[in-house]
PDB file of N, CA, C and O in Angstrom, chain B, residues numbered from 101:
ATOM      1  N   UNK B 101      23.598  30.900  12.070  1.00  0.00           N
ATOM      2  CA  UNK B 101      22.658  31.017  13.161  1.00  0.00           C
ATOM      3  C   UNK B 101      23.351  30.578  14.440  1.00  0.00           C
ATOM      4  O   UNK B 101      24.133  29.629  14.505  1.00  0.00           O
ATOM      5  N   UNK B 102      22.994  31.347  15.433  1.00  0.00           N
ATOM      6  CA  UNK B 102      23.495  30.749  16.906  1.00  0.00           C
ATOM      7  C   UNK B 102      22.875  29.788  17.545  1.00  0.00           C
ATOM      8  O   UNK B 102      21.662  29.611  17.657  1.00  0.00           O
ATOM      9  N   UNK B 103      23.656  29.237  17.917  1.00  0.00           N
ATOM     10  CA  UNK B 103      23.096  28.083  19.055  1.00  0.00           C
ATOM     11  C   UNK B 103      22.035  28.197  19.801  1.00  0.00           C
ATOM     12  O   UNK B 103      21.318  27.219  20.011  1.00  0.00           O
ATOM     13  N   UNK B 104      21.713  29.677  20.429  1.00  0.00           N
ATOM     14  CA  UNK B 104      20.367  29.760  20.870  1.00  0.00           C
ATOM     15  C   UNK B 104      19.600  30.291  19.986  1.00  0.00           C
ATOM     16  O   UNK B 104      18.541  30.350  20.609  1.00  0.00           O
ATOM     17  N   UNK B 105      19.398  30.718  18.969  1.00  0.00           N
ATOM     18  CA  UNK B 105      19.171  31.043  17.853  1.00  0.00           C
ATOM     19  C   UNK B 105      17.768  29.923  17.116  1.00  0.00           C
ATOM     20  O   UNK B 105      16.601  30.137  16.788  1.00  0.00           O
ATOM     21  N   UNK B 106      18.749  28.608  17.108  1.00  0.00           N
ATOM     22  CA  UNK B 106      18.452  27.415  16.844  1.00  0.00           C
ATOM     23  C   UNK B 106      17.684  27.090  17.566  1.00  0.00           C
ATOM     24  O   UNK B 106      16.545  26.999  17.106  1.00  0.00           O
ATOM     25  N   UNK B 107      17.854  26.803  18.817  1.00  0.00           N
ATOM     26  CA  UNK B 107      17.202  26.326  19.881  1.00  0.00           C
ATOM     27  C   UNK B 107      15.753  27.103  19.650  1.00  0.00           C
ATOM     28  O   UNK B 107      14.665  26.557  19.466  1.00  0.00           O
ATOM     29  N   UNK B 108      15.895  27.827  19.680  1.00  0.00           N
ATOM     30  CA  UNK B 108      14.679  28.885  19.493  1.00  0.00           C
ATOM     31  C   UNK B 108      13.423  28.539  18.324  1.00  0.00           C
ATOM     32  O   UNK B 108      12.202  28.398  18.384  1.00  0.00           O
ATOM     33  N   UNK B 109      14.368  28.495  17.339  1.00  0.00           N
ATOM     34  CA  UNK B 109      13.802  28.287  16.397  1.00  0.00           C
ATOM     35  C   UNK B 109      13.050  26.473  16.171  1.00  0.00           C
ATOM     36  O   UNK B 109      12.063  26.139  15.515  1.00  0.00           O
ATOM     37  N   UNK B 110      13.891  25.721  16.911  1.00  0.00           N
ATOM     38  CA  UNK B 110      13.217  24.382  16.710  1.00  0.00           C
ATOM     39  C   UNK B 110      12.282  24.144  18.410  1.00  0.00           C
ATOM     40  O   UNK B 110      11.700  23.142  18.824  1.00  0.00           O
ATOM     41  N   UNK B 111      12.427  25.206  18.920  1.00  0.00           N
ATOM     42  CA  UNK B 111      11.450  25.289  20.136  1.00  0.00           C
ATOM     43  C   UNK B 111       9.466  25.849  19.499  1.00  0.00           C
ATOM     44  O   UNK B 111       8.311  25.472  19.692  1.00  0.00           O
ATOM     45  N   UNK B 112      10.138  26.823  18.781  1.00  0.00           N
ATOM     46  CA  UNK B 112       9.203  27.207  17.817  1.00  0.00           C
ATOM     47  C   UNK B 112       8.443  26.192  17.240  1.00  0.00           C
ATOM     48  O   UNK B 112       7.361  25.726  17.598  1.00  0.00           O
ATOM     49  N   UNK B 113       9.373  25.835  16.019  1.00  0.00           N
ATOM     50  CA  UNK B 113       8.604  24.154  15.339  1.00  0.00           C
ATOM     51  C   UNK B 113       8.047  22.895  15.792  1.00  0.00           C
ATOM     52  O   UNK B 113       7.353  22.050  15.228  1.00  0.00           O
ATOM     53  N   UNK B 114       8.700  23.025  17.354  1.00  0.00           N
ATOM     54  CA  UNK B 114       8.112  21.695  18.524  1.00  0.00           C
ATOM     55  C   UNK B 114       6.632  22.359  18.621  1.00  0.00           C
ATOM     56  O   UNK B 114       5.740  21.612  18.219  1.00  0.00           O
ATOM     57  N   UNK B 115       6.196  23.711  19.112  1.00  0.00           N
ATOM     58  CA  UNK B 115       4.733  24.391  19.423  1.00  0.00           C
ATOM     59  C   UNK B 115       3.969  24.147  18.183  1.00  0.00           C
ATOM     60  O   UNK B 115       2.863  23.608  18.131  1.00  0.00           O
ATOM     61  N   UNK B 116       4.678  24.606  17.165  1.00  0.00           N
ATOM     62  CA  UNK B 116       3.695  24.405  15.513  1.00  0.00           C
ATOM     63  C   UNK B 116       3.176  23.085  15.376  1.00  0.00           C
ATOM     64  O   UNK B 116       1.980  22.825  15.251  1.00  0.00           O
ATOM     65  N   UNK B 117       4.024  22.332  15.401  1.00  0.00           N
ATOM     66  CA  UNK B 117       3.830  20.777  15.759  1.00  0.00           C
ATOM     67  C   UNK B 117       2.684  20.389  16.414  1.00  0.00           C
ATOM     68  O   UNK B 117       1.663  19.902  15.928  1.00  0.00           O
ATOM     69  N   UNK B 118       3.007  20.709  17.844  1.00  0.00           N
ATOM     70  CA  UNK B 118       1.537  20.253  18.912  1.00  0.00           C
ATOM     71  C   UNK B 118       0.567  20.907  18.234  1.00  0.00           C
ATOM     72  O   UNK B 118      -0.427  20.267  17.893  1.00  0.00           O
ATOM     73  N   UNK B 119       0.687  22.387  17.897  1.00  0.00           N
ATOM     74  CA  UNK B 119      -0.853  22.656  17.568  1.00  0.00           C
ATOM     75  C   UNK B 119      -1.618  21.635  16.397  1.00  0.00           C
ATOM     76  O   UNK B 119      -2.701  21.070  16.251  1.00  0.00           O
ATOM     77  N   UNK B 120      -0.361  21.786  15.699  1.00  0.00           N
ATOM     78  CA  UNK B 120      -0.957  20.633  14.360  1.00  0.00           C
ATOM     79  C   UNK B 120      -1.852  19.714  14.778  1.00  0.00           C
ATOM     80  O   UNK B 120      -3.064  19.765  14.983  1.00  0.00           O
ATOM     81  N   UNK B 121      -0.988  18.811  14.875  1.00  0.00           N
ATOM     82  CA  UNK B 121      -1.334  17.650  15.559  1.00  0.00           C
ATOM     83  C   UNK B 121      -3.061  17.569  16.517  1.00  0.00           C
ATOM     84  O   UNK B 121      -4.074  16.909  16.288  1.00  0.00           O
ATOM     85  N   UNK B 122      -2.702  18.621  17.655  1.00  0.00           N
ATOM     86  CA  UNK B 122      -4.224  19.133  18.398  1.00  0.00           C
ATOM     87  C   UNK B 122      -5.180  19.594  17.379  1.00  0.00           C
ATOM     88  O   UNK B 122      -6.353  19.747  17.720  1.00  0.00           O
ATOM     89  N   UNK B 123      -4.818  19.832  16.173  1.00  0.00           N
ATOM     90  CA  UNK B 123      -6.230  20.527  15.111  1.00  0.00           C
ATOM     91  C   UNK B 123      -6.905  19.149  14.414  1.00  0.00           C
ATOM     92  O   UNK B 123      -8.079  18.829  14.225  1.00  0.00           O
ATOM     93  N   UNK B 124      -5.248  18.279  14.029  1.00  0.00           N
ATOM     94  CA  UNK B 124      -6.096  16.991  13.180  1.00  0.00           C
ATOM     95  C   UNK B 124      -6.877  16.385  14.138  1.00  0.00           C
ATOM     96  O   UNK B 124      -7.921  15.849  13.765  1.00  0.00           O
ATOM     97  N   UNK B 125      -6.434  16.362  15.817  1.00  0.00           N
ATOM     98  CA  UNK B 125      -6.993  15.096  16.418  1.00  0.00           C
ATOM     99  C   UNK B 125      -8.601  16.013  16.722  1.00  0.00           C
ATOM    100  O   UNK B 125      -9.537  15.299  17.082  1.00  0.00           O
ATOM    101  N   UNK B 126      -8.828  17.269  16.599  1.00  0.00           N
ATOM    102  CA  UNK B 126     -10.021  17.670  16.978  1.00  0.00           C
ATOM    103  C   UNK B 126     -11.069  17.510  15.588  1.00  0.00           C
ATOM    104  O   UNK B 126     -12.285  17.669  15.703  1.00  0.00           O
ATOM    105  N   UNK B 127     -10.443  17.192  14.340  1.00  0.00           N
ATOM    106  CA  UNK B 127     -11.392  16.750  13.331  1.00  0.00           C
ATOM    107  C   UNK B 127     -12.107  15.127  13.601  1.00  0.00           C
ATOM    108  O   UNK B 127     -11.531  14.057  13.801  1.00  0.00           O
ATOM    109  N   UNK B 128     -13.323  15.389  13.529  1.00  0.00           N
ATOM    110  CA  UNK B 128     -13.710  13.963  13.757  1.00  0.00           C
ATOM    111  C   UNK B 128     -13.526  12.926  12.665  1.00  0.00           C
ATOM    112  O   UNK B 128     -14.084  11.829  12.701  1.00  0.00           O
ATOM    113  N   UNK B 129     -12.743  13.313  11.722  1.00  0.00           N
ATOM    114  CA  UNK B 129     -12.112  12.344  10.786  1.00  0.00           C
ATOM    115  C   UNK B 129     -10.829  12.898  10.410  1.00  0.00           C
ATOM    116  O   UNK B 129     -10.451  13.595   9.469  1.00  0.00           O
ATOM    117  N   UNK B 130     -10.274  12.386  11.414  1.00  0.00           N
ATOM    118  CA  UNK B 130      -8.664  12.794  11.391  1.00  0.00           C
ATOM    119  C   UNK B 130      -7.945  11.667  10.388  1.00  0.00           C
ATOM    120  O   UNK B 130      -8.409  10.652   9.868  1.00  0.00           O
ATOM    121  N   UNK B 131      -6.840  12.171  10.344  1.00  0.00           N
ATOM    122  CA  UNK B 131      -6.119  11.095   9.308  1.00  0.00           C
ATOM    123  C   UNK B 131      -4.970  10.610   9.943  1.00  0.00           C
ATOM    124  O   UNK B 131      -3.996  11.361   9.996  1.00  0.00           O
ATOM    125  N   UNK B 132      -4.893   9.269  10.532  1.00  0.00           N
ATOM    126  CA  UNK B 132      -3.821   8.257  11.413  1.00  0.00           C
ATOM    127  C   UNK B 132      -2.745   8.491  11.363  1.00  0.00           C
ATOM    128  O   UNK B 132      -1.994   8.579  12.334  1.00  0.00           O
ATOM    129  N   UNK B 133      -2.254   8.743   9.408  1.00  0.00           N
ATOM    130  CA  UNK B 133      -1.156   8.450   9.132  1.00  0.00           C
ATOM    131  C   UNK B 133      -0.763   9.881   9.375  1.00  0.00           C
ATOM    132  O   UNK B 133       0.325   9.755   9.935  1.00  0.00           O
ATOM    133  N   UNK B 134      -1.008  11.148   9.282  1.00  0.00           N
ATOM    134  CA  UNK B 134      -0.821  12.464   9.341  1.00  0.00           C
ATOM    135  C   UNK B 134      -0.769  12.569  10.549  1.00  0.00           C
ATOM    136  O   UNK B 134       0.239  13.249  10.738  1.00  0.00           O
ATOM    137  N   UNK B 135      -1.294  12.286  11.688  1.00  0.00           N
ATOM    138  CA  UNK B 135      -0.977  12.379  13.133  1.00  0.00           C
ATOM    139  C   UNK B 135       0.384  11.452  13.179  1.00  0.00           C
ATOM    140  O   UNK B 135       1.423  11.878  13.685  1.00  0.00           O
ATOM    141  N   UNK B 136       0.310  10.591  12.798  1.00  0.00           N
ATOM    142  CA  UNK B 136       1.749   9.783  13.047  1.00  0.00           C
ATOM    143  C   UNK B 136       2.735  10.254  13.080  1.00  0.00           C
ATOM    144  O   UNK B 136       3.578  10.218  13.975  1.00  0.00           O
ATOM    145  N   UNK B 137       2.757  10.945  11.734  1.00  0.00           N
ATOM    146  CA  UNK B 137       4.026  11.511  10.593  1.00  0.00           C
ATOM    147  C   UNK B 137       4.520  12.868  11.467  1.00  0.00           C
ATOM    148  O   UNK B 137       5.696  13.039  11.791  1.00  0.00           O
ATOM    149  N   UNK B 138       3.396  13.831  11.803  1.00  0.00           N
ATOM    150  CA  UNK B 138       3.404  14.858  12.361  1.00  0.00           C
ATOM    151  C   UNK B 138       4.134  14.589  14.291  1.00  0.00           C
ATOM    152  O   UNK B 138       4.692  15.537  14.844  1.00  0.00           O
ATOM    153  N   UNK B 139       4.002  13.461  14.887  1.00  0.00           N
ATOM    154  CA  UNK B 139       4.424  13.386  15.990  1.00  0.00           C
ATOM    155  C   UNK B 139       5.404  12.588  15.970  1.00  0.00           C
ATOM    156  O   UNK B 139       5.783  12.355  17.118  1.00  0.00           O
ATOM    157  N   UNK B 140       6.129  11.936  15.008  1.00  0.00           N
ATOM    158  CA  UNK B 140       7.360  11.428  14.278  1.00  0.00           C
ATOM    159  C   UNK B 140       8.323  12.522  14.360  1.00  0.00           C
ATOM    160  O   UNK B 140       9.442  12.468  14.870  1.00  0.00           O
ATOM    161  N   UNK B 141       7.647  13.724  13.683  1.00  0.00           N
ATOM    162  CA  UNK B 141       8.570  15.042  13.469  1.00  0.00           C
ATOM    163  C   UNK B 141       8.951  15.390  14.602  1.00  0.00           C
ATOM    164  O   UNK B 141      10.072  15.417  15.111  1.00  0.00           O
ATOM    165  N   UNK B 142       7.737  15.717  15.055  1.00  0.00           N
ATOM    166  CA  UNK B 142       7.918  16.528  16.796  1.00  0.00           C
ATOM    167  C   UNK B 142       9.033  15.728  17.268  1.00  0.00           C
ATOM    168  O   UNK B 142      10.076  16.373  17.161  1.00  0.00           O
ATOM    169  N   UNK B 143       9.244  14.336  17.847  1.00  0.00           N
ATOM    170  CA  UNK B 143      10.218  13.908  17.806  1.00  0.00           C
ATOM    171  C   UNK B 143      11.522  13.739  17.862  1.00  0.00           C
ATOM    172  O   UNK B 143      12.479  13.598  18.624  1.00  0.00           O
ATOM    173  N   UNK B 144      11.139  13.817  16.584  1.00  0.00           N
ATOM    174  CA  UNK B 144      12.507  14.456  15.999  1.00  0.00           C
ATOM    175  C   UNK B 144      13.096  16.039  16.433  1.00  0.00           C
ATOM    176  O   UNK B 144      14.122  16.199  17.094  1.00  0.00           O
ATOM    177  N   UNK B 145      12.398  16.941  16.021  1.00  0.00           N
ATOM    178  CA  UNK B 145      12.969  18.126  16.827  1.00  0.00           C
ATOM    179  C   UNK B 145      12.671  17.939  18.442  1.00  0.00           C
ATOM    180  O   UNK B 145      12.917  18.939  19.117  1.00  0.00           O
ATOM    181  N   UNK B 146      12.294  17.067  18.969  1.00  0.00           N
ATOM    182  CA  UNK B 146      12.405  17.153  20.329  1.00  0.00           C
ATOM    183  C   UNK B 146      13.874  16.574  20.743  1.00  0.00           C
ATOM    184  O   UNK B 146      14.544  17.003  21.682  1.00  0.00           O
ATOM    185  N   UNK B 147      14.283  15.407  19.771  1.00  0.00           N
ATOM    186  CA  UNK B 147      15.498  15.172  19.901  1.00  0.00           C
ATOM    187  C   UNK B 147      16.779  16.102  19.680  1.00  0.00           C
ATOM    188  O   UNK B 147      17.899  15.956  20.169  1.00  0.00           O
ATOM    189  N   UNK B 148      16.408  16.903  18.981  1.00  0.00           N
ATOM    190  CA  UNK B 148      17.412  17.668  18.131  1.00  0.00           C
ATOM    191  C   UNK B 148      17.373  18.815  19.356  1.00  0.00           C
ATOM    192  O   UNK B 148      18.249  19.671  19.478  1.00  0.00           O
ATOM    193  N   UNK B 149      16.513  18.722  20.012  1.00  0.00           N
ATOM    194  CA  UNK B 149      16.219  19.770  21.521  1.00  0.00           C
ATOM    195  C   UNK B 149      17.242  19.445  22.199  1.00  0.00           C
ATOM    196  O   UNK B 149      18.384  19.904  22.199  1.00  0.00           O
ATOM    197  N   UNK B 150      16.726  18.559  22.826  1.00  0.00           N
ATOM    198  CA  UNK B 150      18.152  18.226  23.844  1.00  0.00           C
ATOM    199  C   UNK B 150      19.333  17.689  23.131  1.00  0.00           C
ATOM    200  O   UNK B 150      19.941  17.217  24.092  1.00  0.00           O
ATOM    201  N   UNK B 151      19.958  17.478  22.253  1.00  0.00           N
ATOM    202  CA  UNK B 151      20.944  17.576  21.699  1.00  0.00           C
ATOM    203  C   UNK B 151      21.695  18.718  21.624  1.00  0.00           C
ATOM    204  O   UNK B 151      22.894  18.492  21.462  1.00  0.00           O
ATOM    205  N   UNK B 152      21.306  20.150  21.706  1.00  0.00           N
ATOM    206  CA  UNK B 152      21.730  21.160  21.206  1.00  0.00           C
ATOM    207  C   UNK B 152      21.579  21.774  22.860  1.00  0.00           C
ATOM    208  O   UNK B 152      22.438  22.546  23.288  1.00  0.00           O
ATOM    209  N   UNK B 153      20.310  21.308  23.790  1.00  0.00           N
ATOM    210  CA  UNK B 153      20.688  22.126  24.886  1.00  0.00           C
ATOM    211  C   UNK B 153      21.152  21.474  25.613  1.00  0.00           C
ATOM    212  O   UNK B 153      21.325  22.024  26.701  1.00  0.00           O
ATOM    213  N   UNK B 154      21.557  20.207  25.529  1.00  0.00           N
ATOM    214  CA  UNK B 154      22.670  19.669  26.535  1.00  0.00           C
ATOM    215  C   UNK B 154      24.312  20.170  26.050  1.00  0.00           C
ATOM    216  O   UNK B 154      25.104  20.708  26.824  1.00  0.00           O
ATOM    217  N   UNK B 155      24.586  19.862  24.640  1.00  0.00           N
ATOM    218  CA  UNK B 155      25.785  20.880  24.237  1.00  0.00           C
ATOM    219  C   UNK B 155      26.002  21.956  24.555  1.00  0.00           C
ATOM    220  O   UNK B 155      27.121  22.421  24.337  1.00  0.00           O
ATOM    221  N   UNK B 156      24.990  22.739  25.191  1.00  0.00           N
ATOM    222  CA  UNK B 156      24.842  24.478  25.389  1.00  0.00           C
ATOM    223  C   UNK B 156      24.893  24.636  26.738  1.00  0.00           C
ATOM    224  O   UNK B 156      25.149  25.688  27.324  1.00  0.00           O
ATOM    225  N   UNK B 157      24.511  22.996  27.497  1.00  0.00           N
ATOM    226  CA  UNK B 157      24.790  23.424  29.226  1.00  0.00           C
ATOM    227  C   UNK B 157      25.908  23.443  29.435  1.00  0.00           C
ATOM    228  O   UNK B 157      26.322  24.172  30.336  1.00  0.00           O
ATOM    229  N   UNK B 158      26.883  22.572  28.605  1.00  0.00           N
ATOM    230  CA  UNK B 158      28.659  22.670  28.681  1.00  0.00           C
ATOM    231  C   UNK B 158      29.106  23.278  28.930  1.00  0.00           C
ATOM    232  O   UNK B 158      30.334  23.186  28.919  1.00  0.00           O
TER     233      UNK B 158
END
């Protein structure tokens, strides 16, 4: 896979993410630990974001 390829693809999984996240918090019995876990991830591919597009502004 290419570098923007990637980017793409974990730009993708950052949006899947928020929506997630926006569906549990609109249940009025959301679950703490599942919002946590889920914006843990995001996170994480948010890190893995600029990791890959600061290498790519080079």
């Amino acid at each position: 896979m290419t570098t923007e390829g990637h980017i793409a693809a974990l730009e993708r999984r950052h949006l899947e993410l928020d929506r997630q996240i926006q569906s549990e918090l609109q249940n009025t019995r959301y679950d703490d630990l599942m919002v946590t876990a889920l914006k843990r991830k995001k996170l994480e591919v948010k890190d893995e974001l600029v990791k890959y597009s600061g290498a790519n502004a080079l």
